[in-house]
C-alpha positions as CSV (number, residue, x, y, z in Angstrom):
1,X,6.5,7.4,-24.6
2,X,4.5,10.6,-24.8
3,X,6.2,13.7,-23.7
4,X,4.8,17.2,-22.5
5,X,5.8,20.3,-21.7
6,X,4.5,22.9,-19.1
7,X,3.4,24.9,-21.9
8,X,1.0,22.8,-23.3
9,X,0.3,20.0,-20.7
10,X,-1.3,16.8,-21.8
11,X,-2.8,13.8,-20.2
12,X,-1.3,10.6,-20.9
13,X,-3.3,7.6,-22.0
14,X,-4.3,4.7,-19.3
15,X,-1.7,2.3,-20.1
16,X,0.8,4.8,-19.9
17,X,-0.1,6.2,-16.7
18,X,-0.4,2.7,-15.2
19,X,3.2,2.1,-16.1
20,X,4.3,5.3,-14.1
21,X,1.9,4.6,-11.0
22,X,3.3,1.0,-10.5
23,X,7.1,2.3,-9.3
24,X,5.3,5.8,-7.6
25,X,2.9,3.1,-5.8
26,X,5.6,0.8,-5.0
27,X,7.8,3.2,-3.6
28,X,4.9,4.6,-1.6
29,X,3.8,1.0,0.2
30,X,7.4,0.4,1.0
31,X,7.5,3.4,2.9
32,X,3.7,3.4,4.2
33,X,3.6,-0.8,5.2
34,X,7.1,0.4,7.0
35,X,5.5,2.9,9.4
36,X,2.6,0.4,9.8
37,X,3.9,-2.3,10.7
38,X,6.0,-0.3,13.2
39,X,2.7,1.6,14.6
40,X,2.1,-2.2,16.7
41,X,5.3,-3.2,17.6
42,X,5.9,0.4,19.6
43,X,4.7,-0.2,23.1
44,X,6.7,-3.0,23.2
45,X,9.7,-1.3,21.6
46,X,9.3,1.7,24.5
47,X,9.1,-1.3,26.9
48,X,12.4,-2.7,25.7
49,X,13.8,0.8,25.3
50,X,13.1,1.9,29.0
51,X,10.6,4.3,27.2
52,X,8.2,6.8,29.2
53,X,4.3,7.7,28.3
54,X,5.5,10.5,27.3
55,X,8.1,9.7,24.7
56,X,5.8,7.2,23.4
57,X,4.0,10.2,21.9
58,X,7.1,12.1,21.0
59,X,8.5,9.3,19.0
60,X,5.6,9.3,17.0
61,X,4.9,12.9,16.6
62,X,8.9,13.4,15.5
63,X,8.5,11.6,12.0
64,X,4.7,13.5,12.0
65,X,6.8,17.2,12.3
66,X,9.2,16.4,10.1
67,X,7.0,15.1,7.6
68,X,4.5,18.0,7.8
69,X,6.9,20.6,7.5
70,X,9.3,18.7,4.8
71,X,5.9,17.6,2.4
72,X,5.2,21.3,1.4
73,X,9.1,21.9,0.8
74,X,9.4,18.5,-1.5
75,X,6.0,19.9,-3.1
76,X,8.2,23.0,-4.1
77,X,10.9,21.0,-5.2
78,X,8.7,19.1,-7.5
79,X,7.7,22.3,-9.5
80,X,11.7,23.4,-10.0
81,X,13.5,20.1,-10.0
82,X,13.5,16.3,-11.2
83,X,10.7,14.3,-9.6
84,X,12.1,11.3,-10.8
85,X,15.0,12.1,-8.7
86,X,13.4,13.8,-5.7
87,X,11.2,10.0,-5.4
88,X,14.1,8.1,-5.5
89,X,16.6,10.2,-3.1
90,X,13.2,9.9,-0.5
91,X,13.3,6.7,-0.5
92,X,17.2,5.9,-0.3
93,X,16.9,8.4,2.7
94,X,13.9,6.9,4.3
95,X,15.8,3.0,3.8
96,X,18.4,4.5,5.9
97,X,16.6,6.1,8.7
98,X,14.8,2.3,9.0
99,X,18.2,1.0,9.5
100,X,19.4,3.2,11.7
101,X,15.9,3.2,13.9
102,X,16.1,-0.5,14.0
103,X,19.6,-0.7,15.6
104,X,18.7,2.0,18.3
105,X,19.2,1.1,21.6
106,X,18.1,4.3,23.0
107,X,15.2,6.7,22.9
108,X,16.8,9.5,21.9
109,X,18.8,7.8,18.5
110,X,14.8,6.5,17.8
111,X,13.5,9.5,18.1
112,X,16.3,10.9,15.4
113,X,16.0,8.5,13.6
114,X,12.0,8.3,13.1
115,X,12.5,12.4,12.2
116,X,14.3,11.5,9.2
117,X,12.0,8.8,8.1
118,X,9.6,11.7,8.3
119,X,11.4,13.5,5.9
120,X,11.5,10.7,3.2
121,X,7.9,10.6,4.0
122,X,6.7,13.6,3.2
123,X,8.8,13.4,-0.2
124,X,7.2,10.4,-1.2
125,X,3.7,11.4,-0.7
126,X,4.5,15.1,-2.1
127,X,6.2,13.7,-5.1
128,X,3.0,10.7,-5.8
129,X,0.4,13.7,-5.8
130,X,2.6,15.9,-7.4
131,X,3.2,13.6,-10.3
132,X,-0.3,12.3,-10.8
133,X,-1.6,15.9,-11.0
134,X,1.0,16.4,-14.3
135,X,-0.4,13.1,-15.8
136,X,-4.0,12.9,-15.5
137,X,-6.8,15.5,-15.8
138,X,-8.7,15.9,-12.7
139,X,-11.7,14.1,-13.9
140,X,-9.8,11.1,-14.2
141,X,-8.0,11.6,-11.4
142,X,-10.3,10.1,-9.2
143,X,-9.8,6.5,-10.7
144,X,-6.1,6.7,-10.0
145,X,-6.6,8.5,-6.7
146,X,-8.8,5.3,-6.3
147,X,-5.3,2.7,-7.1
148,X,-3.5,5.2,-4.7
149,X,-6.1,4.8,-1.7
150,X,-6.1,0.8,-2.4
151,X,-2.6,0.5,-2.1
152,X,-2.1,3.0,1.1
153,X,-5.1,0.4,2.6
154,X,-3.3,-2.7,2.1
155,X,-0.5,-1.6,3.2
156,X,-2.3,-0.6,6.4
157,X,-4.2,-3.3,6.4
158,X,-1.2,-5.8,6.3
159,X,1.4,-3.7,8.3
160,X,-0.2,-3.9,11.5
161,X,-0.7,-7.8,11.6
162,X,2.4,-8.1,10.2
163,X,4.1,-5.8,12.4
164,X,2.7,-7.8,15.4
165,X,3.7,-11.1,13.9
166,X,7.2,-10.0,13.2
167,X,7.5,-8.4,16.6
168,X,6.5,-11.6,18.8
169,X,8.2,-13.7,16.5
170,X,11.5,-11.9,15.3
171,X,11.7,-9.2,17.6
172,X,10.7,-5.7,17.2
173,X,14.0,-4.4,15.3
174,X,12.7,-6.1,12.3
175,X,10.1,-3.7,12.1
176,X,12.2,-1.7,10.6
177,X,14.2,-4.0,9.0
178,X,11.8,-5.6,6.4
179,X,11.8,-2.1,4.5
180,X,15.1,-2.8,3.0
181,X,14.1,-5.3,0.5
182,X,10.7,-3.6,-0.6
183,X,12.8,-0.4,-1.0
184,X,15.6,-1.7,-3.0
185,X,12.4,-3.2,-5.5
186,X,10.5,0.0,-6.0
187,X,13.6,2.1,-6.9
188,X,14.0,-0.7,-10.0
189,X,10.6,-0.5,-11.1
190,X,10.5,3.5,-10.8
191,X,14.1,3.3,-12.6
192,X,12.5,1.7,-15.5
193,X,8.9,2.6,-15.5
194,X,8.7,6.4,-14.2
195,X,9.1,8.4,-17.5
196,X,7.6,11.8,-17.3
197,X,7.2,15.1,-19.0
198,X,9.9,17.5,-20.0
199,X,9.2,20.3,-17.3
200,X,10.3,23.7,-18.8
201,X,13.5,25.5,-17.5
202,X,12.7,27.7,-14.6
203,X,15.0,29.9,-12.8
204,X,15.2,28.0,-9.3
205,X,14.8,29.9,-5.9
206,X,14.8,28.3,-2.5
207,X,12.7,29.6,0.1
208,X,15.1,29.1,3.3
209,X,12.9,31.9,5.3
210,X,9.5,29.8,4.8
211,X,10.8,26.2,6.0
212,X,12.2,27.4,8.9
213,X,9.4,29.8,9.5
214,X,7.0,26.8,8.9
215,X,9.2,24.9,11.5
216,X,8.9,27.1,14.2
217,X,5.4,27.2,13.6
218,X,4.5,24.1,13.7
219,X,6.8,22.9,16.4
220,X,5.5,25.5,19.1
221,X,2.0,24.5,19.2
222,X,2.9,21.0,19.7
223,X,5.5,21.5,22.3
224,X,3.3,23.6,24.3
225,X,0.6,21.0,24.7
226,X,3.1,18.5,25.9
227,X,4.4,20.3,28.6
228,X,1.3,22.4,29.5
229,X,-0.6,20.8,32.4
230,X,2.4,18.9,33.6
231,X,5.3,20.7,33.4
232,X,3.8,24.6,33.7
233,X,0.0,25.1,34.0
234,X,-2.5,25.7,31.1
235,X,-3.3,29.4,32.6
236,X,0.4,30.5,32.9
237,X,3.0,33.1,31.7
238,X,4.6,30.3,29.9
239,X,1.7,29.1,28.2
240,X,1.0,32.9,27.1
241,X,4.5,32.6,25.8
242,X,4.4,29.4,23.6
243,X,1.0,31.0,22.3
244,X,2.3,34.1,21.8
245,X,5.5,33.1,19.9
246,X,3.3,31.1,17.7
247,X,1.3,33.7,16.9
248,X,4.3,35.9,15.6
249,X,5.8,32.9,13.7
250,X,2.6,32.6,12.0
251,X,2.6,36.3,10.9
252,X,6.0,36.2,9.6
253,X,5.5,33.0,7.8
254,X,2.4,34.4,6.0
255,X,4.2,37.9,5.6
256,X,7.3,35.5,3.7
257,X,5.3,33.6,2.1
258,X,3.6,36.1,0.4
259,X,6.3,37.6,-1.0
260,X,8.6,34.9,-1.8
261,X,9.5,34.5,-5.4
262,X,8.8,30.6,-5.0
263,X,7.5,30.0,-1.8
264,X,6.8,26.5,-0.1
265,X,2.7,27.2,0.8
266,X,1.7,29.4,-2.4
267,X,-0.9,31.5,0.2
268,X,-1.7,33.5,-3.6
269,X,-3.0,29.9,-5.0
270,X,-5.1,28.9,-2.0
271,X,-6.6,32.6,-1.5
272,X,-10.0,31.2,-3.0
273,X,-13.0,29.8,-0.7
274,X,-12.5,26.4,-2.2
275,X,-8.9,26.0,-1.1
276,X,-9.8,27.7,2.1
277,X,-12.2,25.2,3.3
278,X,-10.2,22.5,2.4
279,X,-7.3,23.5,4.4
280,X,-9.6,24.0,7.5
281,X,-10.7,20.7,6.3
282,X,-8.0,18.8,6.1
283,X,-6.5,20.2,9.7
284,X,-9.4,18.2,10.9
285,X,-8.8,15.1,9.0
286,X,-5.7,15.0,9.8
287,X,-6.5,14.5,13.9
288,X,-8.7,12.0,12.4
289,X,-6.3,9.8,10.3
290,X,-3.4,9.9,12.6
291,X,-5.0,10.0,16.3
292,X,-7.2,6.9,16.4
293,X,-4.1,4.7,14.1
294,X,-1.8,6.0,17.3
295,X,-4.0,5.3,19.8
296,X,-6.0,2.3,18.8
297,X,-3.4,0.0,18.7
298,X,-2.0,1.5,22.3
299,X,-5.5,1.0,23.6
300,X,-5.5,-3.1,22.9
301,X,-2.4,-3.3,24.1
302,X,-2.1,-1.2,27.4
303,X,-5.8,-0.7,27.9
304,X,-6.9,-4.3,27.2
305,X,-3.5,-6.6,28.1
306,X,-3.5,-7.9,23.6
307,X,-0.4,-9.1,22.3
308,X,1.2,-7.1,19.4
309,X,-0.3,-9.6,16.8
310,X,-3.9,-9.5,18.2
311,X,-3.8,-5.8,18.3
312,X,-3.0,-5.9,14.8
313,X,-5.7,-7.9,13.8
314,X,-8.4,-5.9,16.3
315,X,-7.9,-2.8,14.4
316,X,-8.5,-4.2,11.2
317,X,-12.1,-3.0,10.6
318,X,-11.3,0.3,10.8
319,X,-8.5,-0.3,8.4
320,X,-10.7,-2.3,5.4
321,X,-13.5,0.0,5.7
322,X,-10.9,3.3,5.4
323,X,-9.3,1.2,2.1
324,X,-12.8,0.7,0.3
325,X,-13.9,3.6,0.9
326,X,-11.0,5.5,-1.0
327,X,-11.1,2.7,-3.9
328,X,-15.0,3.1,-4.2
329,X,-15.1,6.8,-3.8
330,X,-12.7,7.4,-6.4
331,X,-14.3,5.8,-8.8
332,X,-17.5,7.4,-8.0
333,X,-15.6,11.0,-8.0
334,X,-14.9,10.1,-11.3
335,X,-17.5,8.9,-12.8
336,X,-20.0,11.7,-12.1
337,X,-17.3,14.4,-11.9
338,X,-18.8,15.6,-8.4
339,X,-16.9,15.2,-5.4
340,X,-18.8,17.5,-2.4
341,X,-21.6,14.6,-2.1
342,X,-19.5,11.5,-1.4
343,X,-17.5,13.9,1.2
344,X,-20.4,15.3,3.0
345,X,-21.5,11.5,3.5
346,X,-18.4,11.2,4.5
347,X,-18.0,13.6,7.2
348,X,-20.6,12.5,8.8
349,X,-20.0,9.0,9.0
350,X,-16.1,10.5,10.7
351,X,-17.6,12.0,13.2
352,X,-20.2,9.4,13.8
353,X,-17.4,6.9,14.6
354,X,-15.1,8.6,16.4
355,X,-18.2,9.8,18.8
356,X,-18.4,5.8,19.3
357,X,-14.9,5.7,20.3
358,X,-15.4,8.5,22.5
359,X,-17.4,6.1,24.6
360,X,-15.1,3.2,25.3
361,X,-14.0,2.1,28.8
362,X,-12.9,-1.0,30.0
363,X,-16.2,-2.7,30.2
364,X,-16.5,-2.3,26.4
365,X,-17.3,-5.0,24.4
366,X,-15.1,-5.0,21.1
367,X,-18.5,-4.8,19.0
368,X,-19.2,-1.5,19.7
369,X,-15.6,-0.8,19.4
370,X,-15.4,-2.1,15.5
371,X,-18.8,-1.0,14.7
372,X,-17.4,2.7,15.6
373,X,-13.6,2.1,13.6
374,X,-15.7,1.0,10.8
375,X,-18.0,4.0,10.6
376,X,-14.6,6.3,11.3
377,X,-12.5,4.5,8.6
378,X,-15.5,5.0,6.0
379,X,-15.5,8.5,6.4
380,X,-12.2,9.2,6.7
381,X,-11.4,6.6,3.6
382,X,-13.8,9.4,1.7
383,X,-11.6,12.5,2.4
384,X,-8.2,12.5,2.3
385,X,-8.1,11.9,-1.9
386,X,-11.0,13.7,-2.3
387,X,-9.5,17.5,-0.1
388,X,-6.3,16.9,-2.4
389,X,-8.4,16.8,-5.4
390,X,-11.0,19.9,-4.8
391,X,-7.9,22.1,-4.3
392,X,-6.2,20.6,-7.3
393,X,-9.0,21.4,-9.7
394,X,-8.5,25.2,-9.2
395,X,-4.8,25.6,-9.6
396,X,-2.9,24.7,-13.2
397,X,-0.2,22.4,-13.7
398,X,2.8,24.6,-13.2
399,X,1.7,25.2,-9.6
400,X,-0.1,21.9,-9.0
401,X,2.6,20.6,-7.1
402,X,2.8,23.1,-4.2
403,X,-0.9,23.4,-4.3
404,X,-1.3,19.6,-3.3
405,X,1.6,19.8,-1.0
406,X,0.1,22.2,1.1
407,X,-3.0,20.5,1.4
408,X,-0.5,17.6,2.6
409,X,1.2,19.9,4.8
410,X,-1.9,20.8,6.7
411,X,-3.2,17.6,7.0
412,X,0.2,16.5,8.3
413,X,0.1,19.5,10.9
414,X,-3.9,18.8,11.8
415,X,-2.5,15.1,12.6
416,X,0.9,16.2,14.3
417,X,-0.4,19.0,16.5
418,X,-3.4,15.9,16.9
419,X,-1.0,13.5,18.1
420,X,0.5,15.6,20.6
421,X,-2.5,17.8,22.1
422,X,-4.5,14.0,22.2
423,X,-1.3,12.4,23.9
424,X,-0.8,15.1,26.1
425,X,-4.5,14.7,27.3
426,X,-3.8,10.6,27.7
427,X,-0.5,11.1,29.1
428,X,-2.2,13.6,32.2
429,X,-5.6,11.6,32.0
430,X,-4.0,8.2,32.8
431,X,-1.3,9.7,35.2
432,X,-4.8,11.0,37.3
433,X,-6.2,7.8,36.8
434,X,-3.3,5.4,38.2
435,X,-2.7,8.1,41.2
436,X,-6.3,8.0,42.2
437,X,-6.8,4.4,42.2
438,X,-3.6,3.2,43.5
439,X,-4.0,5.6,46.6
440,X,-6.8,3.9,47.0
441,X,-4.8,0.8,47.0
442,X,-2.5,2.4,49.5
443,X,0.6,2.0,47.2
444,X,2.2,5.1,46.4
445,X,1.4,6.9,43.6
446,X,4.7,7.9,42.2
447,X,5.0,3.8,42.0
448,X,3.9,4.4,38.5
449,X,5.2,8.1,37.9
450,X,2.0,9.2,39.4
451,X,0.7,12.2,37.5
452,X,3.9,13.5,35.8
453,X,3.4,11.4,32.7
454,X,6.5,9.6,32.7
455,X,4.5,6.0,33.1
456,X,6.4,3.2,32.3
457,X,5.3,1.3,29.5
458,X,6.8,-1.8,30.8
459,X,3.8,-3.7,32.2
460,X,4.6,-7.2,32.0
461,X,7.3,-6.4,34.8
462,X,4.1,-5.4,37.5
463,X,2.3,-7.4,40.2
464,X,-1.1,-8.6,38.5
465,X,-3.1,-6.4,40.7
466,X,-1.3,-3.4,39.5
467,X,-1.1,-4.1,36.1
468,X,-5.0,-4.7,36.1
469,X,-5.1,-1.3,37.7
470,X,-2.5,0.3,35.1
471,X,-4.8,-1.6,32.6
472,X,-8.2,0.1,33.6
473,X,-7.0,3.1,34.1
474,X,-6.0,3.4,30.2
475,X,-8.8,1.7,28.8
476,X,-10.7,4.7,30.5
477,X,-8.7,7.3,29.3
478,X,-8.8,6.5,25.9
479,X,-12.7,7.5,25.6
480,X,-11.7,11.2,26.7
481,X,-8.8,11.5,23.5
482,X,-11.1,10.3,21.4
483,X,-14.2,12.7,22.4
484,X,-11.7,15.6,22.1
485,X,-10.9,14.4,18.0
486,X,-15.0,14.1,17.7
487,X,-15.3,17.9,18.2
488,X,-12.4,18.9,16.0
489,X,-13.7,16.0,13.1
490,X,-17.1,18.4,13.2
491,X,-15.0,21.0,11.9
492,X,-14.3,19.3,8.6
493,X,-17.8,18.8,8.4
494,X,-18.9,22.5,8.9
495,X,-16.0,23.2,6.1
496,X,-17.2,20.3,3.6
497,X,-21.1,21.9,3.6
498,X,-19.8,25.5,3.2
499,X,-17.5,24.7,0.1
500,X,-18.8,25.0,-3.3
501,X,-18.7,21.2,-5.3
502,X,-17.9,22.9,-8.5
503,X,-17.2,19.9,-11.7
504,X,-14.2,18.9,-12.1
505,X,-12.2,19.8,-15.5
506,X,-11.7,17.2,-18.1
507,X,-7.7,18.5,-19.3
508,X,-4.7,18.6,-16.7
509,X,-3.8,22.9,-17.4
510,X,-6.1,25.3,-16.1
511,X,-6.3,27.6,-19.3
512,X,-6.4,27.3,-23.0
513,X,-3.0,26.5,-23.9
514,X,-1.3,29.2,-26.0
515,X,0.3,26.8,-28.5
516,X,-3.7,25.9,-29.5
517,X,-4.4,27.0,-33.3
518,X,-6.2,29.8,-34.2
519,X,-10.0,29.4,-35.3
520,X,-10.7,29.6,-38.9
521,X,-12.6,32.2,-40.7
522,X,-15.4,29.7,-40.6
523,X,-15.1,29.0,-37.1
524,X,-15.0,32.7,-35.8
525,X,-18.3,33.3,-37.9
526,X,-20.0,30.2,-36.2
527,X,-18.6,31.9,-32.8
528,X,-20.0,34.5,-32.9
529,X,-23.5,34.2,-34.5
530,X,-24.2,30.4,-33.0
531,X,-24.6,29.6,-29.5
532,X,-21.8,29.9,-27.2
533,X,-19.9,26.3,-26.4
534,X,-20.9,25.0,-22.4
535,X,-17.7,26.5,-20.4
536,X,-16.3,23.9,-17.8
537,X,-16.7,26.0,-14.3
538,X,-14.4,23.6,-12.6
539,X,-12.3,26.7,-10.6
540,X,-13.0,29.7,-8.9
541,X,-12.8,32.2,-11.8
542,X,-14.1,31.0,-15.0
543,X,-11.2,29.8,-17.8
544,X,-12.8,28.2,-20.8
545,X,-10.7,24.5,-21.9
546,X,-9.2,24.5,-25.2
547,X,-9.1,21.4,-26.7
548,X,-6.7,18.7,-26.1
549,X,-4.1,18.2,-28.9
550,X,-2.4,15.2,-29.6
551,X,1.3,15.1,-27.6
552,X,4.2,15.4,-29.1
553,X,6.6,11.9,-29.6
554,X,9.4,10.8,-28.9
């Protein structure tokens, strides 16, 4: 097996890198087909669990904190400690947060529970870039990114069908359950397959200040959109107070960060107008990737009266389109080296779909509905890689594992802070809805909670008449969530045509390395009287590729 050092980094060849993908992959669908196949079976787990409108967003957005604000400490990890270690530890830890979240019998243990499989999340998919950007040059990248995308898309593709079949079938605890096995089969194959580079000693320093900092930070925003309009108003002193205290964590988090020996976001590596972008970017992606997989399968189900299994199964051409399009895009990124085109297209298409989706109501026909997931899930199948993989082409290896962490961490926040502001809207939008048209029923609003978002998800239990009401009146919300993630998906397209496609780089380190030879007599004549060698602009700030030399052996 060939080895590497941080001093003079090396790609290793295919049939190596294949061996170490197959336990990183493995280890990532048993966590991703887990959260899948759970993203079906939760209405009818808040139905069991007595479980408001409300909570149903919270118990989705607690696993979407925890990972956003724990991927960008893991990415740190990565650069000072074992990553073979740090992959298997995630997913021990996210095995027993399933078990744990599948013998809940209460909202609140769920809700703790689905924060610590956010934890072992955002290990998982820190530690997969993390360790493919030590491996493989960034021109190659692209093919692998490619496997990575294919196997995230079957495992969406097959998690919600299957998460609907096991929770009409088995029950909804084994949801959660099913992990176990695919857990305990990717820690074997990483145990025997995942052999990576000797990483240089570094002296390790843990920056306390910046996670909880980064918390705070990303917590406030989120909690003030829940409660604002419902529990205070928008225009209020304690709105100006959640926005104000965000404001100051924000400063104090940039003011750590900045001068933290080894801090979680490395503000110094993504100072450049690439990196820049691509965070405000990915913010945007992130509403996209997480907001229409949260409320799709809560729009068949509440909004249209589907079973679990059929809801599964609707969603399913968003889903195949958002897999291709990562596997085919990948290989195109790597093939011509250029990835700004294929996003551009890409950004496009996003917003194109989700406007589609914007439009729904209950007199929708499904066709329009999976024409728009398809045009979404092409778009957004052409991003997320390709954001991870602009940034990483301007940092080197030693850093490379923050770098892409942050862009994880963003994302994660875009979708998180998504989640929440988009719930909050469909928690207030449907609570207007029912009041309105049940008044006009002459049943009393509060029948259903009435506007103070604490629904009950229980619908089976209701009179037809109201349940058809209950029914409409979500099927109509939807449209307004998903107009609100159009205009923040046209962000990432502003950001996509301002950033500059530079090439990608053909060799995993930034600069020459130092342990290169010198030149020859000969070679420093034919220097400097011959023309000068093509230099690889692949980053902001010129560094001319030495050669790759052969690595060293075991």
């Amino acid at each position: 097996m060939s080895t590497m050092t941080h001093d003079d980094p090396q790609a290793l060849p295919h049939r190596e890198v294949l061996q170490v993908m197959t336990g990183l992959l493995a280890a990532l669908f048993t966590a991703l087909i887990s959260n899948t196949i759970v993203s079906t079976a939760l209405p009818t787990i808040m139905a069991d669990l007595n479980g408001t409108q409300r909570q149903y967003t919270w118990v989705i957005t607690a696993s979407l904190l925890t990972m956003t604000v724990s991927t960008a400490i893991w990415g740190k990890m990565s650069d000072l400690f074992n990553k073979k270690l740090l992959v298997q530890i995630s997913i021990i830890l996210f095995v027993a947060a399933s078990i744990v979240a599948g013998l809940s019998t209460n909202i609140a243990t769920l809700m703790g529970a689905r924060a610590f499989q956010g934890i072992a999340m955002g290990g998982l998919m820190a530690m997969v870039q993390s360790i493919m950007a030590t491996i493989i040059a960034p021109r190659q990248r692209g093919r692998y990114a490619g496997y990575m995308g294919g196997v995230m898309g079957i495992a969406t593709v097959s998690g919600p069908l299957l998460g609907g079949v096991i929770t009409d079938g088995l029950g909804w605890r084994w949801t959660y359950f099913v992990s176990v096995p695919l857990a305990v089969v990717a820690l074997v194959l990483i145990q025997s397959k995942l052999h990576l580079p000797t990483v240089a000693a570094r002296k390790v320093t843990i920056d306390y200040a910046g996670a909880v900092l980064l918390t705070i930070a990303a917590a406030l925003p989120m909690l003030w959109v829940t409660f604002a309009g419902s529990s205070f108003a928008w225009i209020s002193w304690e709105s100006g107070a959640y926005v104000a205290s965000f404001l100051v964590a924000v400063a104090l988090t940039v003011v750590v960060e900045l001068r933290a020996p080894e801090p979680i976001v490395p503000i110094r590596l993504l100072r450049n107008n690439t990196a820049t972008l691509m965070i405000v970017a990915s913010i945007a992606v992130g509403v996209a990737m997480f907001g229409p997989a949260v409320f799709l399968t809560q729009y068949f189900q509440l909004g249209e009266g589907y079973s679990p299994t059929q809801a599964g199964l609707l969603i399913l051409p968003m889903i195949i389109t958002q897999t291709a399009s990562s596997a085919i895009g990948g290989q195109i990124v790597s093939r011509t080296g250029r990835w700004k085109p294929i996003m551009v297209v890409g950004s496009f298409l996003m917003v194109i779909g989700l406007g589609g989706l914007g439009m729904v109501d209950h007199t929708t026909g499904y066709t329009w509905v999976a024409l728009s997931m398809a045009t979404m899930g092409i778009g957004v199948g052409t991003l997320i890689q390709n954001i991870v993989l602009a940034v990483q082409n301007t940092v080197d290896v030693t850093d490379v594992g923050a770098a892409s962490a942050s862009i994880a961490f963003f994302r994660s926040l875009g979708g998180a802070i998504g989640v929440s502001a988009l719930g909050a809207v469909l928690t207030n939008q449907v609570g207007s809805e029912i009041s309105e048209r049940l008044t006009r029923m002459g049943v009393p609003a509060d029948a259903m909670g009435g506007d103070s978002g604490e629904t009950d998800l229980d619908l089976g239990a209701l009179p037809a008449p109201i349940r058809a009401v209950v029914q409409d009146a979500y099927a109509d919300s939807f449209g307004h969530v998903f107009l609100i993630a159009t205009a923040v998906a046209v962000i990432t397209l502003v950001a996509v045509l301002l950033v500059r496609g530079t090439p990608l780089r053909t060799t995993v380190a930034l600069r020459p390395s130092t342990a290169s030879p010198a030149p020859t007599a000969a070679a420093a004549v034919t220097s400097t009287s011959g023309p000068s060698a093509p230099q690889d602009d692949s980053s902001e700030g010129t560094h001319p590729e030495a050669p790759s030399s052969p690595a060293s052996m075991h």
